[in-house]
N, CA, C and O of each residue as an XYZ file, in Angstrom:
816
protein
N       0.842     -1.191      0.000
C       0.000      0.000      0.000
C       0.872      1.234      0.000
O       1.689      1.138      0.916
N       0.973      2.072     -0.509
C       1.597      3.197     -0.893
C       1.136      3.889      0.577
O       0.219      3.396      1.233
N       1.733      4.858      0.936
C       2.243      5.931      2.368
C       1.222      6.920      2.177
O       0.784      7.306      1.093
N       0.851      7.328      3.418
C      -0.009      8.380      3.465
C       0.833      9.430      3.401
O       2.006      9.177      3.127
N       0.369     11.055      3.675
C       1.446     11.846      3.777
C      -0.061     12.783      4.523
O      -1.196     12.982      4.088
N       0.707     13.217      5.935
C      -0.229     14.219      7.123
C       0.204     15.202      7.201
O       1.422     15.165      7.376
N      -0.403     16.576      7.135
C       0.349     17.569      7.171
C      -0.513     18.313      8.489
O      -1.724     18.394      8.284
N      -0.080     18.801      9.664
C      -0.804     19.727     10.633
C      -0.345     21.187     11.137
O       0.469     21.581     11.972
N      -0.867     21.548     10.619
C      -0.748     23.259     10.492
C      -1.935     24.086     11.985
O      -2.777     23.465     12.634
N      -1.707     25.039     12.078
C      -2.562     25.742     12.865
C      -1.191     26.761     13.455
O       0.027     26.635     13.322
N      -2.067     27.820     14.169
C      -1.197     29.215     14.504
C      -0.423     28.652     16.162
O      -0.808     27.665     16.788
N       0.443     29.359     16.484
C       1.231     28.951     17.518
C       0.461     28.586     18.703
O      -0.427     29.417     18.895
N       0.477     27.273     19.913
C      -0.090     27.402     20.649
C      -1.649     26.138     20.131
O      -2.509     25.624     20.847
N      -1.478     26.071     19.070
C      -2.908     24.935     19.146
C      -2.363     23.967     19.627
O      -2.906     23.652     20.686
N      -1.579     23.365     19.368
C      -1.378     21.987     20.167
C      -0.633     21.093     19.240
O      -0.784     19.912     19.549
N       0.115     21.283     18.213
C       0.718     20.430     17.340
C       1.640     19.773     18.175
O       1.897     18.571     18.238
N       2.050     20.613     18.736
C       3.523     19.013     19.111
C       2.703     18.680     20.193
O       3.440     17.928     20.829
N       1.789     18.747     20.731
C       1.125     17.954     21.628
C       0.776     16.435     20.654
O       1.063     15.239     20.594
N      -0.095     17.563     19.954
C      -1.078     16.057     19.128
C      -0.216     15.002     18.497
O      -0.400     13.798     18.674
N       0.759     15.526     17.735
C       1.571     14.271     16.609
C       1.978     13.403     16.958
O       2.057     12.434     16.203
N       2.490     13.330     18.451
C       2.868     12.292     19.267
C       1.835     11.143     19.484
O       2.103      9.952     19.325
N       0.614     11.640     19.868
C      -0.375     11.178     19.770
C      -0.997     10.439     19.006
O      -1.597      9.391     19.245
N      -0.794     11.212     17.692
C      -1.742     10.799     16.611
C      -0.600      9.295     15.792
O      -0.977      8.184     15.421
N       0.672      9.847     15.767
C       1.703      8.479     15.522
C       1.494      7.904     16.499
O       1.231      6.806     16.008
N       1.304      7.640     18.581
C       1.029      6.553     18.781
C      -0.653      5.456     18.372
O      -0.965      4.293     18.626
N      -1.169      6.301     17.840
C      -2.820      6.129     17.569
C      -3.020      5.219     16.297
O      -3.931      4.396     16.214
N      -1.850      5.504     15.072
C      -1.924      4.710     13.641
C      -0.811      3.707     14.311
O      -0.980      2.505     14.107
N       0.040      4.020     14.906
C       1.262      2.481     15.375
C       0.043      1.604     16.251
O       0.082      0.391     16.047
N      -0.689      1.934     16.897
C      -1.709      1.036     17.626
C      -2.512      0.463     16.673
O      -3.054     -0.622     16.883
N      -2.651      1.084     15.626
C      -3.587      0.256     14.385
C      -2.241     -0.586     13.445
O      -2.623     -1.184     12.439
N      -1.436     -0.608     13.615
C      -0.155     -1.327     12.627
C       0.329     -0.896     11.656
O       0.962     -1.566     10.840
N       0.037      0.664     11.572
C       1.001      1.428     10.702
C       1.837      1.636     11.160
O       1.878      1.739     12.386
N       3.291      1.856     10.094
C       3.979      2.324     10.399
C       4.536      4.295     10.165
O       4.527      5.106      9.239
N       4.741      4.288     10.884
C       4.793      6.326     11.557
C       5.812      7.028     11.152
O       6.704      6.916     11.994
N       6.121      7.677     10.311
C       7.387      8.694     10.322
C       7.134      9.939     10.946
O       6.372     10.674     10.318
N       7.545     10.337     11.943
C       7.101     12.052     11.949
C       8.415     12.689     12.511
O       9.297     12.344     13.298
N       8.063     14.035     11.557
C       9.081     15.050     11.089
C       8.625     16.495     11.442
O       7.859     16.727     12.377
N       8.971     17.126     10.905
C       8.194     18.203     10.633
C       8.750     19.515     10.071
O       9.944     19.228      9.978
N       8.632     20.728      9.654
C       9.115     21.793      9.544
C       9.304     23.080     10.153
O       8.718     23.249     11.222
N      10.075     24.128      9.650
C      11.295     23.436      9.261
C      12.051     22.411      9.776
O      12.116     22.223     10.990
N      12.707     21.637      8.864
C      13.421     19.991      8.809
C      14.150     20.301     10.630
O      13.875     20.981     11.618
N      15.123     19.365     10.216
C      15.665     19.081     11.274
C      17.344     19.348     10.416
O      18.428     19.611     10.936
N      16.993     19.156      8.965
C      18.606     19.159      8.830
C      19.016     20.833      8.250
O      18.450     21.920      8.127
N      20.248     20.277      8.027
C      20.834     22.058      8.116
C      19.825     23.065      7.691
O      19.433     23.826      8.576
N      19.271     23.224      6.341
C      18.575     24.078      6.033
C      17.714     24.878      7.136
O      17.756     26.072      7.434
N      16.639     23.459      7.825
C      15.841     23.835      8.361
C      16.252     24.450      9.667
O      15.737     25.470     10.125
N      17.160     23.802     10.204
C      17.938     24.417     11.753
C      17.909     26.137     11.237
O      17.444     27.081     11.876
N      18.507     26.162     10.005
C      19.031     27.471      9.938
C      17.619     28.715     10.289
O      17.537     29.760     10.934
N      16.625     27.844      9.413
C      15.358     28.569      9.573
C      14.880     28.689     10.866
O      14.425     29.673     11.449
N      15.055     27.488     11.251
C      14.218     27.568     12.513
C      14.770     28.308     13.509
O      14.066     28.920     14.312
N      16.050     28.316     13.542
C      16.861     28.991     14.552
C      17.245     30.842     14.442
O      17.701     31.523     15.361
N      16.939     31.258     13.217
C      17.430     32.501     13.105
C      16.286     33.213     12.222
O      16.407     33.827     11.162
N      14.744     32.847     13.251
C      13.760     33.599     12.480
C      13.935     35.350     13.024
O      13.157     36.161     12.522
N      14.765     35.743     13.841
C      14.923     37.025     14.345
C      16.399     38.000     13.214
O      16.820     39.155     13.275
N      16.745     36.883     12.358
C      17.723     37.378     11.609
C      17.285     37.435     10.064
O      17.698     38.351      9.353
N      16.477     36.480      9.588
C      15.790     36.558      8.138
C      14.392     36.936      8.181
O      13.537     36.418      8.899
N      14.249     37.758      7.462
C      12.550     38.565      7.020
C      12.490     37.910      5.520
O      13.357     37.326      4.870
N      10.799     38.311      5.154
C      10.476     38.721      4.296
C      10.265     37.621      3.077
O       9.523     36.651      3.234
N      11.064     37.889      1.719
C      11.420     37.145      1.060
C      12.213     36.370      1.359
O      12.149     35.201      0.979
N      13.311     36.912      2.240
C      14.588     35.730      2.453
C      14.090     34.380      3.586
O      14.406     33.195      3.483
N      13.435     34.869      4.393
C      13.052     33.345      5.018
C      11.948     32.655      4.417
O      11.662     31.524      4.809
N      11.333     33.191      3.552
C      10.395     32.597      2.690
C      11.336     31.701      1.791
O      11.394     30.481      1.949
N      11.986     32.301      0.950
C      12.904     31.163     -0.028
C      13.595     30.294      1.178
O      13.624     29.079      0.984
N      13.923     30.582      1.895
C      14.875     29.388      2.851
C      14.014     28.467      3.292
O      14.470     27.343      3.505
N      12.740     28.694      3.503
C      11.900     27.672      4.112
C      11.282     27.202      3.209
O      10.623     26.212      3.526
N      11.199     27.627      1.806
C      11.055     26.935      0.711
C      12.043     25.621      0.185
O      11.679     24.446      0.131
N      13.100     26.045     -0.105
C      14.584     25.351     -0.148
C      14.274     24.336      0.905
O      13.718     23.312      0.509
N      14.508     24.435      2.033
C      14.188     23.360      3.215
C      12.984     22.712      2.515
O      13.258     22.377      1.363
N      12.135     22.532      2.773
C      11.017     21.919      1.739
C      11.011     20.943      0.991
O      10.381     19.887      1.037
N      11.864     21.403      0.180
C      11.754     20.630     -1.416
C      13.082     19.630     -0.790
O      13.132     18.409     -0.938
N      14.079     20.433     -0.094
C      15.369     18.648      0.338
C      14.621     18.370      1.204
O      15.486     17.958      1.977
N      13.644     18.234      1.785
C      12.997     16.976      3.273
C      12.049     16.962      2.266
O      11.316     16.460      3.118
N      11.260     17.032      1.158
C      10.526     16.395      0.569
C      11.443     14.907      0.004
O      11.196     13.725      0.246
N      12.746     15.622     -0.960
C      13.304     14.429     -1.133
C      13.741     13.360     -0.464
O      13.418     12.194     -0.688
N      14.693     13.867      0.601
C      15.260     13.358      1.201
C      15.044     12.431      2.143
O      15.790     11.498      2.442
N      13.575     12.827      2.791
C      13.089     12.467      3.855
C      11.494     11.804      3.588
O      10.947     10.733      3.849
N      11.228     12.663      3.139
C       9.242     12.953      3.199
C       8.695     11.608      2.241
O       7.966     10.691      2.620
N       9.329     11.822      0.813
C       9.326     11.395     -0.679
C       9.592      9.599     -0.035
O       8.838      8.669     -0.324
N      10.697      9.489      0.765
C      11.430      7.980      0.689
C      10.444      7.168      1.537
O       9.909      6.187      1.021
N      10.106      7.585      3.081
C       9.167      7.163      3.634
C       7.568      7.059      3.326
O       6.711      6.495      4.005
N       7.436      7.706      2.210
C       6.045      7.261      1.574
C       5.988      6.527      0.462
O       4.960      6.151     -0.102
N       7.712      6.205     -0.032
C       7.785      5.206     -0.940
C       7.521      3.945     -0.366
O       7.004      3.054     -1.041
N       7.873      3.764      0.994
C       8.196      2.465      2.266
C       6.768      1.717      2.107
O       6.514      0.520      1.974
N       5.576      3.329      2.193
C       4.269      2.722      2.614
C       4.186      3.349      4.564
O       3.289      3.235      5.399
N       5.385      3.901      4.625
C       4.717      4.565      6.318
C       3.806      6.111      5.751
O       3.817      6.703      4.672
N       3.054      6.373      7.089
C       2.392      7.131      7.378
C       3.373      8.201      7.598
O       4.347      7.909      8.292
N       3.281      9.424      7.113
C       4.355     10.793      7.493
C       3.343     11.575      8.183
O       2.249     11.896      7.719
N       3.895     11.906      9.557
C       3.174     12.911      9.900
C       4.130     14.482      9.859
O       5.289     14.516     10.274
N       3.664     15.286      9.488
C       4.073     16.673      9.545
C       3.731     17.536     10.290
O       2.535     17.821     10.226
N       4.794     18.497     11.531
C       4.098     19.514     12.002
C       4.642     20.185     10.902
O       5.420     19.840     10.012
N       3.903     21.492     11.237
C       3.681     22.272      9.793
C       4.375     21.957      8.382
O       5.341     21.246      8.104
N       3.626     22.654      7.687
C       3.523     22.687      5.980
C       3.652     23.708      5.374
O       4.177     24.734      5.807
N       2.956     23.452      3.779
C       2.567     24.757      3.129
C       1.550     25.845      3.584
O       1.471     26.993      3.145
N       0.688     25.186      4.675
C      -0.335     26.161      4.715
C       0.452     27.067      6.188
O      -0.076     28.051      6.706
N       0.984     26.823      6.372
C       2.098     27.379      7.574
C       2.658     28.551      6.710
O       2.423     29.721      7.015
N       3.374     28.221      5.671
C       4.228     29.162      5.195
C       3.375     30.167      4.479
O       3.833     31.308      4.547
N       1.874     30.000      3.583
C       1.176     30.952      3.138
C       0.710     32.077      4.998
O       0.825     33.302      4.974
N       0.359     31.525      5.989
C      -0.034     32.011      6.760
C       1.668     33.339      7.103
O       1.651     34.569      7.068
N       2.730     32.513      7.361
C       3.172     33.128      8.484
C       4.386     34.299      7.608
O       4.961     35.338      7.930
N       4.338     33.380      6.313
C       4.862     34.267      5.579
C       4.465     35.644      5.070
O       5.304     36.541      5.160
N       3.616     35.829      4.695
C       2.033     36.748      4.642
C       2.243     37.976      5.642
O       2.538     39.164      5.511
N       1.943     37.105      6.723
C       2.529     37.767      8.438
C       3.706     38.522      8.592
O       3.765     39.450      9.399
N       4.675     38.178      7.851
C       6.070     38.838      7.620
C       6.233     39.659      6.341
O       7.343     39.895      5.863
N       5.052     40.100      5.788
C       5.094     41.053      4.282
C       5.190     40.493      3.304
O       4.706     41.165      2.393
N       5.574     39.575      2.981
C       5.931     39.079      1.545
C       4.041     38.475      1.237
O       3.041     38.104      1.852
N       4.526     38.722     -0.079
C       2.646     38.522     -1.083
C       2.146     37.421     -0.643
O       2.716     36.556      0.021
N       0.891     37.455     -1.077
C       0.444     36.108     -1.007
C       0.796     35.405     -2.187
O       1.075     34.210     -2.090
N       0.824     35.993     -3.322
C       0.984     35.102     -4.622
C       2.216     34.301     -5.015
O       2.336     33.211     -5.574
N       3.192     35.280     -4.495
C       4.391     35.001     -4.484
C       4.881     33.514     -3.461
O       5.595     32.618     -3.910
N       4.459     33.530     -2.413
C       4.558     32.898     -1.379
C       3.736     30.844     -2.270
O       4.210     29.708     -2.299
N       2.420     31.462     -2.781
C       2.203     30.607     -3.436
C       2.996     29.984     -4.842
O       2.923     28.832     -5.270
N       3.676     30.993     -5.336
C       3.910     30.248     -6.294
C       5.204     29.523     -6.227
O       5.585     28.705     -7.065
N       6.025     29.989     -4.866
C       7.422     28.906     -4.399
C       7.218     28.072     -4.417
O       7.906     27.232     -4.997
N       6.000     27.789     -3.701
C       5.197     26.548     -3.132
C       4.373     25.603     -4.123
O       3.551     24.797     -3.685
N       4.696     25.780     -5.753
C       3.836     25.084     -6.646
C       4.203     23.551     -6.699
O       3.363     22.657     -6.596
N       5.690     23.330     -6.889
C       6.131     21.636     -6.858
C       5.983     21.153     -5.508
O       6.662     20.163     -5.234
N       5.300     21.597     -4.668
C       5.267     21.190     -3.083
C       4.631     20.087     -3.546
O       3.765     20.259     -4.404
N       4.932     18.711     -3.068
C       3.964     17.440     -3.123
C       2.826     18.140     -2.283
O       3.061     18.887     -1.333
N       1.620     17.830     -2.721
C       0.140     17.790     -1.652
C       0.167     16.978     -1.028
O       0.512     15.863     -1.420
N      -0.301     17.329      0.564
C      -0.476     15.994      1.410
C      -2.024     15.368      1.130
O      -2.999     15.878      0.577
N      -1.845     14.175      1.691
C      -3.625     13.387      1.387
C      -3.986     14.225      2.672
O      -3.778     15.308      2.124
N      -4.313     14.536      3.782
C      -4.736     15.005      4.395
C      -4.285     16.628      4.933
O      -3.064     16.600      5.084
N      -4.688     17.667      5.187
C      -3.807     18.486      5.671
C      -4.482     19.093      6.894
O      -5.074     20.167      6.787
N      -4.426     18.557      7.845
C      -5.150     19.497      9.481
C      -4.436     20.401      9.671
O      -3.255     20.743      9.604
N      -5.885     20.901     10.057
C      -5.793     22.317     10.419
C      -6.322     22.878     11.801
O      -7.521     23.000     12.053
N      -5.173     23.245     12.770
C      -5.683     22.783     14.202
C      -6.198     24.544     14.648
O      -5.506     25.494     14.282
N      -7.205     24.694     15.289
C      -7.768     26.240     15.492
C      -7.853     26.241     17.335
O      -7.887     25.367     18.201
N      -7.862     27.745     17.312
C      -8.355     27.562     18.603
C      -8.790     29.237     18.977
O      -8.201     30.093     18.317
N      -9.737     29.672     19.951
C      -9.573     30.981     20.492
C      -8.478     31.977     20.819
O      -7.584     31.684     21.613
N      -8.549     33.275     20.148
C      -7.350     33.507     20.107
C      -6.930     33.770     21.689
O      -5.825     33.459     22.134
N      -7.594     34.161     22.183
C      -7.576     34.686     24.333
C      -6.895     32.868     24.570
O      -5.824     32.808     25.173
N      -7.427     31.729     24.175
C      -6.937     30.219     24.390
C      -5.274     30.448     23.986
O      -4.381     30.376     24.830
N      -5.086     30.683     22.806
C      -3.722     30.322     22.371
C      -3.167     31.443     22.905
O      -2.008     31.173     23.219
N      -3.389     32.361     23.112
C      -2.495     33.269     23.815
C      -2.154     33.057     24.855
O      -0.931     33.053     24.992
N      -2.947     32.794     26.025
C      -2.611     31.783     27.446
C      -1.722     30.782     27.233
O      -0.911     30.805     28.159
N      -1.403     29.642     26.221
C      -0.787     28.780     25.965
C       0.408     29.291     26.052
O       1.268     29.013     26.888
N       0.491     30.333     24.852
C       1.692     31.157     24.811
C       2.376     31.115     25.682
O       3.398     30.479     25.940
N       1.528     32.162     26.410
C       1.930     32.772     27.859
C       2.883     31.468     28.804
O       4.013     31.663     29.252
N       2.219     30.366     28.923
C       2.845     29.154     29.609
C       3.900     28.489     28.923
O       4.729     28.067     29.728
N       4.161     28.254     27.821
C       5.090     27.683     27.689
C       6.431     28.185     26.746
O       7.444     27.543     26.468
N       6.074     29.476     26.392
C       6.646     30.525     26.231
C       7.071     30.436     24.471
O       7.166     29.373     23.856
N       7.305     31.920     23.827
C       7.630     32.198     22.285
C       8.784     31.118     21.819
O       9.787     30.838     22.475
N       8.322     30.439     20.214
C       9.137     29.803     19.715
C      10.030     30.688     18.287
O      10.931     30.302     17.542
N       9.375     31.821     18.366
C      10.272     32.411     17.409
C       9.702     33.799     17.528
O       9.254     34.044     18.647
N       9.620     34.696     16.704
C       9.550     35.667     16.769
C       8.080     35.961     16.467
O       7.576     36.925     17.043
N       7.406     35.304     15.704
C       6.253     35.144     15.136
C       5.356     35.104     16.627
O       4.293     35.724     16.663
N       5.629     34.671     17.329
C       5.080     34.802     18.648
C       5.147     35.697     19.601
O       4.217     35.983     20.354
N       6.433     36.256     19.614
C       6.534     36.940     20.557
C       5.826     38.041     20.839
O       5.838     38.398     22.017
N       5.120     38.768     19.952
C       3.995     40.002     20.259
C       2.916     39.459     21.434
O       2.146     40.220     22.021
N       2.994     38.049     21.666
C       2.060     37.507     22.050
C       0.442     37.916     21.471
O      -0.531     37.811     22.219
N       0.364     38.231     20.522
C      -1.206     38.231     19.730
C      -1.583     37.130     18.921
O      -0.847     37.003     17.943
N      -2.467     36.318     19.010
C      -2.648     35.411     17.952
C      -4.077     36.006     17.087
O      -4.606     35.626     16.042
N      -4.300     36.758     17.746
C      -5.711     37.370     16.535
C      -5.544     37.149     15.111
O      -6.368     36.597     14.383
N      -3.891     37.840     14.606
C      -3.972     38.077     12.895
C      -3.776     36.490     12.266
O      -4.163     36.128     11.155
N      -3.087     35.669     13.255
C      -2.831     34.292     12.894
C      -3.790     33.610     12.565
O      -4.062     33.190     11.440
N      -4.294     33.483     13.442
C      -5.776     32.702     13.709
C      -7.042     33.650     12.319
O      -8.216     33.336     12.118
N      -6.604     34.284     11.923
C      -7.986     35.222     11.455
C      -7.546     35.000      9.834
O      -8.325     35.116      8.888
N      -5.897     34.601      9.732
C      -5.754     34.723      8.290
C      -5.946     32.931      8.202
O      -6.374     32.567      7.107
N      -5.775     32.200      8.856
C      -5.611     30.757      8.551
C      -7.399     30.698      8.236
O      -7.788     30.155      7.202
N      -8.226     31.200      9.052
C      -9.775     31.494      8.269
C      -9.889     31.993      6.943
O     -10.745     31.468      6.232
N      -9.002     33.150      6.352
C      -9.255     34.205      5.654
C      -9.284     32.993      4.426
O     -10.073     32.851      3.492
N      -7.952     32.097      4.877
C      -7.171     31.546      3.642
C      -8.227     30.284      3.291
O      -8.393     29.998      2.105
N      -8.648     29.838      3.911
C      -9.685     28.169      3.655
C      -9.889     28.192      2.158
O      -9.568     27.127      1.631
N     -10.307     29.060      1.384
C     -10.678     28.776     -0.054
C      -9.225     28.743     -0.803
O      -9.235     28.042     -1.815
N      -8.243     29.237     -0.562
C      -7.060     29.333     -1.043
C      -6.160     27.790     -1.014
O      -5.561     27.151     -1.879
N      -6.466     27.555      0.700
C      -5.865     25.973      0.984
C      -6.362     25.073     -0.368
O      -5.671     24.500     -1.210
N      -7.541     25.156     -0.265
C      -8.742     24.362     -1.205
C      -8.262     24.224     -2.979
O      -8.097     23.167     -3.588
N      -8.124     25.539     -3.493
C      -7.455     25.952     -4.424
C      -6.606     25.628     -4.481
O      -6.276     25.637     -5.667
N      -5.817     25.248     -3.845
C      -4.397     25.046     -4.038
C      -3.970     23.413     -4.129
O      -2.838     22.940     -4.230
N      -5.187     22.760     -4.061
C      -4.606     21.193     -3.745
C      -4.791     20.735     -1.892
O      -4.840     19.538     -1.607
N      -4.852     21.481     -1.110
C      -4.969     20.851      0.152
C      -5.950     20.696      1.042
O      -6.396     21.564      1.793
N      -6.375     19.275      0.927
C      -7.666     18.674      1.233
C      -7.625     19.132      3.246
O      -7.123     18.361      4.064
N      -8.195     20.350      3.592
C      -8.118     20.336      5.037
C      -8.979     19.531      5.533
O      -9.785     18.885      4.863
N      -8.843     19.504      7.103
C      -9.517     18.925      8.151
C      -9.643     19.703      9.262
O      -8.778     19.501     10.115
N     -10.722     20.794      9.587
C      -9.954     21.580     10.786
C     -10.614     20.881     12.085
O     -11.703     20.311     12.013
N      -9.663     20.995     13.603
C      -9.972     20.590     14.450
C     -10.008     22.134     15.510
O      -9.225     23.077     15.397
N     -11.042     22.026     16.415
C     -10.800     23.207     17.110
C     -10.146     22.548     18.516
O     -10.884     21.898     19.258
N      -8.607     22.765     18.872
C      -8.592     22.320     20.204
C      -8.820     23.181     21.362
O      -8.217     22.917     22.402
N      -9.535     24.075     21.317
C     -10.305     24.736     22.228
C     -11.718     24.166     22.756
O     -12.316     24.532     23.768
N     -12.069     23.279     21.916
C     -13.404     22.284     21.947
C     -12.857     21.157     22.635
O     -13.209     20.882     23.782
N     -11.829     20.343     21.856
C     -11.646     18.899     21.826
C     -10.240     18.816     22.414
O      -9.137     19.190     22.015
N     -10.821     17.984     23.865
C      -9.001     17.688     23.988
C      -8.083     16.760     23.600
O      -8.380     15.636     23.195
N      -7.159     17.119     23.691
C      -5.795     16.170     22.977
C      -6.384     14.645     22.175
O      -6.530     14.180     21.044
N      -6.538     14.367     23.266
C      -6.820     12.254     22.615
C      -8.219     12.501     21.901
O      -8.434     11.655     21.033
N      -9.676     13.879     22.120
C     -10.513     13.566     21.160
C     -10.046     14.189     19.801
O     -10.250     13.571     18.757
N      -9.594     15.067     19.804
C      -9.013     15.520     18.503
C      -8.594     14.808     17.869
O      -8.953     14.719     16.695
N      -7.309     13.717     18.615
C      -6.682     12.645     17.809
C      -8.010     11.707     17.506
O      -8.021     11.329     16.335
N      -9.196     11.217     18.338
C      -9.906     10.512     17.729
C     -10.717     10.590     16.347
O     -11.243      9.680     15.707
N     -10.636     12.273     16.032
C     -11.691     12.555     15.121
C     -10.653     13.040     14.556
O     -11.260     13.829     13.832
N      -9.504     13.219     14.283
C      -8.164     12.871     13.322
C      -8.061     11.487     12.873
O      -7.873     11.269     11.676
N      -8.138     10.777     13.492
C      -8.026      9.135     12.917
C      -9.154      8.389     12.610
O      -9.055      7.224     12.225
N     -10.515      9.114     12.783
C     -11.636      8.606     12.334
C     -11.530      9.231     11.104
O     -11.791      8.283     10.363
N     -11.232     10.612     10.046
C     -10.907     10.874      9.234
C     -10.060     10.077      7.905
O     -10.289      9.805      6.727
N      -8.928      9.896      8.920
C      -7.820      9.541      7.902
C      -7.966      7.633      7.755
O      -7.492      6.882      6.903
N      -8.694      7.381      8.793
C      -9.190      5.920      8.964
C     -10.352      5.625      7.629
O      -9.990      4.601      7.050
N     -11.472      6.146      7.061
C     -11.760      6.525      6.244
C     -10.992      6.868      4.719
O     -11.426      6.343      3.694
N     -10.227      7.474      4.701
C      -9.219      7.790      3.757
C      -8.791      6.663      3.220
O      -8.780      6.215      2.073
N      -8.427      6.270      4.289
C      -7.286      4.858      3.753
C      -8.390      3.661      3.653
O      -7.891      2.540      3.551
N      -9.632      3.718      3.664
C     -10.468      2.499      3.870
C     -11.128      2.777      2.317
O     -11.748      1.897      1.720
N     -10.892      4.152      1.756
C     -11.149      4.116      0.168
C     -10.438      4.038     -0.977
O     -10.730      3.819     -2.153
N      -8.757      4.423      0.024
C      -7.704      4.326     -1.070
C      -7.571      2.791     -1.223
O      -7.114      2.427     -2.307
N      -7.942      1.670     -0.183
C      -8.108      0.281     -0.467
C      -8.549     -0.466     -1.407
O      -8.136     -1.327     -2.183
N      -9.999      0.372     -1.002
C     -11.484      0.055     -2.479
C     -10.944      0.005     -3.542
O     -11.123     -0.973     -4.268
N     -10.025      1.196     -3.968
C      -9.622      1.406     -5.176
C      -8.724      0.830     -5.709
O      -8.415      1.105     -6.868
């Protein structure tokens, strides 16, 4: 059976690195097997991104987190869905239309780096109140700069703005609100989703 590919996006503070842990022990309990990664990578490119969002703006961390991208697509993303494992992703493309956006650079532009991006079969989209994710914030403190205003209003308001754009673009969302649903139900109605998915890519 050919590899799924998961992508989970949402503004700082929903709960991604909570959930993925989760959601890979949830498909390993069903007998898949799990890759999870996420962005930016882990290898040089992405360190660079991830580590020096207070030193690149604009266009320039947009192309770098593009670049990162396309080598953990190959390198990483591409091989493990050749295997037949499940990839889970914290953030994606719909990360980079949001946060890039957030940092001035176009929307169009931003989209059109992003055209050879493989589509994931699924792409969640995790939401929450912005007064919720800001408290989160508050506790476990800014992961880059993108946070540090501590406001999630414009985050949260453009990942809404964008839904027809995701759509347009190839990426089949799923949004979860974890302001509703906690951790393990989210993951349940994440894997009742993608449980489905894979029960038609079978049929076929």
């Amino acid at each position: 059976m050919p590899g799924l590919f998961i992508t989970v996006d949402g503004p700082g503070g929903a709960g991604k690195s909570t959930l993925l842990p989760l959601l890979g022990a949830a498909f390993e309990a069903a007998s898949h097997i799990v890759h999870l990664t996420r962005e930016p990578s882990d290898g040089l490119l992405g360190r660079t991104a991830r580590q020096r969002t207070a030193d690149f703006h604009g266009n320039a961390l947009a192309c770098l987190v593009a670049a990162d991208r396309f080598h953990h697509l190959a390198e990483e993303i591409e091989p493990a869905l050749a295997r037949g494992q499940i990839v889970l992703c914290d953030r994606y493309v719909p990360s980079s239309y949001v946060l890039q956006v957030l940092d001035g650079v176009p929307l169009d532009y931003v989209r059109h780096l992003n055209v050879p991006a493989r589509r994931p079969d699924v792409a969640v989209i995790l939401t929450a109140a912005p007064h919720m994710l800001e408290a989160r914030l508050r506790e476990r403190g800014a992961h880059s700069r993108f946070e540090h205003d501590g406001s999630s209003g414009p985050e949260v308001h453009l990942y809404e703005e964008l839904r027809g754009v995701f759509a347009d673009d190839g990426f089949p969302t799923f949004e979860v609100d974890t302001g509703e649903f906690p951790p393990q139900a989210a993951v349940q109605a994440i894997s009742w989703h993608v449980g489905a998915l894979l029960s038609r890519t079978q049929e076929v």
